[in-house]
C-alpha positions as CSV (number, residue, x, y, z in Angstrom):
1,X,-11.2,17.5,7.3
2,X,-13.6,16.4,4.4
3,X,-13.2,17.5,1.0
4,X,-16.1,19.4,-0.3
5,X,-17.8,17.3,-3.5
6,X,-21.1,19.0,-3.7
7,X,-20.7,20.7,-7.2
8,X,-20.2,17.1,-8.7
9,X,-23.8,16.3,-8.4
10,X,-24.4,19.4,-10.2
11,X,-22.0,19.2,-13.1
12,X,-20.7,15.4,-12.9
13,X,-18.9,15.3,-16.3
14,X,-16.2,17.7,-15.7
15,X,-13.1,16.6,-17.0
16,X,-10.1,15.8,-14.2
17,X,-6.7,17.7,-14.7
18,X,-3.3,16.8,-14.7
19,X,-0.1,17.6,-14.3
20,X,-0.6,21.4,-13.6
21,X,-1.0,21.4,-9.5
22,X,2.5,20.0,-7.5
23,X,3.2,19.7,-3.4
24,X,6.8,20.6,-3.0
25,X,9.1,18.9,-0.5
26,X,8.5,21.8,1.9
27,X,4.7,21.5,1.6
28,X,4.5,24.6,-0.7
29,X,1.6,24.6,-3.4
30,X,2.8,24.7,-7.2
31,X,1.1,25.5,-10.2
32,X,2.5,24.5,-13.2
33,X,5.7,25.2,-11.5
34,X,5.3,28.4,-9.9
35,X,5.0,28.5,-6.2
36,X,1.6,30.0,-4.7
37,X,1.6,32.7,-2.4
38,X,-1.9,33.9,-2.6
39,X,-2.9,32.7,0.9
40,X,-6.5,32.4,0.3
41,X,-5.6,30.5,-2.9
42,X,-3.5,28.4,-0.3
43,X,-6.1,28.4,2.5
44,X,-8.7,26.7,-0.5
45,X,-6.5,24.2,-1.6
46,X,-5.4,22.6,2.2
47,X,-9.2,22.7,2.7
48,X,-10.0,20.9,-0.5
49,X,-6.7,18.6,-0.3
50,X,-7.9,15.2,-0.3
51,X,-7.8,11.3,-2.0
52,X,-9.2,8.7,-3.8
53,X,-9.5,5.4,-3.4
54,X,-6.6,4.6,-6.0
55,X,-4.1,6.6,-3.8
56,X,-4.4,9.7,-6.5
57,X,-4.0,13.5,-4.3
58,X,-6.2,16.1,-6.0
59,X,-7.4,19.4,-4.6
60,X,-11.1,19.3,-5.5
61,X,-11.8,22.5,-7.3
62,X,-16.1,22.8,-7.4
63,X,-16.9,20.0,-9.7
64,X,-13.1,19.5,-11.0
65,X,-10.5,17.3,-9.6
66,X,-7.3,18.9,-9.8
67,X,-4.3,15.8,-9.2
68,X,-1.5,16.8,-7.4
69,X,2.2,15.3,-8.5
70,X,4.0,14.5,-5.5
71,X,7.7,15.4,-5.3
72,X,8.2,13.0,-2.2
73,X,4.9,12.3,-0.2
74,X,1.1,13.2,0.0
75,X,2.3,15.0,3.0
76,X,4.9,17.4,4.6
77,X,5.7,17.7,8.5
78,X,7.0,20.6,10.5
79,X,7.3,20.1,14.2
80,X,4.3,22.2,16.3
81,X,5.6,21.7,20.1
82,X,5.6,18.3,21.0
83,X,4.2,17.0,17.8
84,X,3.6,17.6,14.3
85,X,1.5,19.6,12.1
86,X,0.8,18.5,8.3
87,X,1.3,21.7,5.5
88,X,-2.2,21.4,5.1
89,X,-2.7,22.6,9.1
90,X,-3.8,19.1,10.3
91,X,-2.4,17.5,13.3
92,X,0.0,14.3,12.2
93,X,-1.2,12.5,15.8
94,X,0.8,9.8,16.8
95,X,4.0,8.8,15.4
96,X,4.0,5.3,13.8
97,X,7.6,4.7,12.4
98,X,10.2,7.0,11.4
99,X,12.4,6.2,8.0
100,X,15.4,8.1,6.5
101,X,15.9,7.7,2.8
102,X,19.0,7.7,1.2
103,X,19.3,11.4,0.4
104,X,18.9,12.1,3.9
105,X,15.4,13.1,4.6
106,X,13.3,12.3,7.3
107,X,9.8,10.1,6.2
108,X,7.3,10.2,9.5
109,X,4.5,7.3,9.1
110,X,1.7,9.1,11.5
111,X,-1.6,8.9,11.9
112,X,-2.6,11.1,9.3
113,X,-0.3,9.5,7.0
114,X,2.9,9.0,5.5
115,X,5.1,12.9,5.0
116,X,8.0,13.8,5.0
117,X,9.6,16.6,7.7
118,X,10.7,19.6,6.5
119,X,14.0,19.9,5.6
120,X,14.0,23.2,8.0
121,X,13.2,20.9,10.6
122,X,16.1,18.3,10.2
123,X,18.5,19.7,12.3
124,X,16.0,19.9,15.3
125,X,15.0,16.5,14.4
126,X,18.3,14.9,14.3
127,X,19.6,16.5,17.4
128,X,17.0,14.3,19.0
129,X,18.4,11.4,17.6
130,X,20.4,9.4,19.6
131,X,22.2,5.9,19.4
132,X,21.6,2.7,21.8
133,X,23.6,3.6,24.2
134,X,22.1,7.1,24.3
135,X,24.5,9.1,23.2
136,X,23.8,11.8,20.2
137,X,23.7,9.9,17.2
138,X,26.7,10.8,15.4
139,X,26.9,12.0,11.3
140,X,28.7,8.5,10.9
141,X,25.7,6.8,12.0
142,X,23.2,8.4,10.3
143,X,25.3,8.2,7.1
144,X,25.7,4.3,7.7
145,X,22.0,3.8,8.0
146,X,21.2,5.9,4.9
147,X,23.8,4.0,2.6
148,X,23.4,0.4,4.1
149,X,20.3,0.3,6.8
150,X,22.8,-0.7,9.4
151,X,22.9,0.6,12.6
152,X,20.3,1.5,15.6
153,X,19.5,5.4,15.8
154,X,16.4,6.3,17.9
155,X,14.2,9.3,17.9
156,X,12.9,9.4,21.3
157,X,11.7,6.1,21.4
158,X,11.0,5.1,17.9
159,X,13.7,3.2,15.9
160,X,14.7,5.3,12.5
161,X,14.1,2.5,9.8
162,X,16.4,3.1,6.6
163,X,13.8,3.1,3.3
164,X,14.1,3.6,-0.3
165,X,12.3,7.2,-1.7
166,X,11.3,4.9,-4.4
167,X,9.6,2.3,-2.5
168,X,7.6,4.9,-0.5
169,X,4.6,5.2,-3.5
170,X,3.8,1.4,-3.3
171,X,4.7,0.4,0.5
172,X,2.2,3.3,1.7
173,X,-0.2,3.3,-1.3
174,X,-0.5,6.4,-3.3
175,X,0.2,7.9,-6.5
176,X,3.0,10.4,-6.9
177,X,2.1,11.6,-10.7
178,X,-1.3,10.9,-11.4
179,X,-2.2,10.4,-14.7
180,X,-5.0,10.0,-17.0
């Protein structure tokens, strides 16, 4: 998916704006806190969702760059069949790594990039799970790996990695309040 920047040649001095646009952790479009439910409003911005080379989101909005403030991650996972599909629409593609933060929530590094699964999706998810000795990882488990990183939990066959929500911005490179 490319992001549409023909109407910056036309009017390239358009100011950029900030701190009016959010992505909520369920992948749900916010402006200036209210949730969008317009779904052509919603269909334009996952069309004209995109980055720059600082790691800022913005929806590109004809010649005006619109940054997005992250609540968690640039983007947010529910499971499609065997995979998983970004809010956006996209395909995630192949699984990378798979990290649970301390409060619990699921961070999938995919090709795509780095989101977070739905929290509607966790319990699905962490069925899956299961510990070395294949056996359903237990709430004990998972608990222990949030709060100290010990343990070994797999999803199918990737190890879940224990991570940080606040180390997410800087190990995968982007900006989760952009500002002027």
């Amino acid at each position: 998916m490319t992001v549409d920047l023909s109407a910056i040649a036309k009017w390239p001095n358009v100011p950029a704006c900030y701190d009016w646009l959010s992505l909520d952790r369920r992948g749900n479009w916010r402006l200036q806190g209210e949730r969008v439910t317009h779904r052509g409003l919603i269909d334009f911005m996952n069309r004209q969702y995109g980055s720059d080379e600082a790691g800022r989101w913005f929806v590109q909005n004809g010649p005006q760059r619109v940054f997005v403030t992250l609540v968690r991650t640039p983007w947010v996972f529910r499971r499609e069949g065997d995979g998983f599909v970004s809010h956006t629409g996209q395909p995630a593609d192949a699984v990378q790594g798979i990290y649970l933060d301390e409060e619990g929530s699921i961070v999938l590094e995919t090709a795509l990039g780095i989101g977070m699964l739905d929290d509607r999706e966790l319990a699905g998810f962490l069925a899956e799970c299961r510990d070395q000795d294949g056996r359903s990882a237990s709430e004990a488990a998972l608990i222990e790996l949030m709060t100290t990183g010990a343990g070994t939990i797999f999803w199918h066959t990737h190890r879940l990695q224990s991570i940080a929500s606040s180390d997410l911005p800087m190990r995968f490179g982007f900006d989760p309040a952009p500002k002027p």
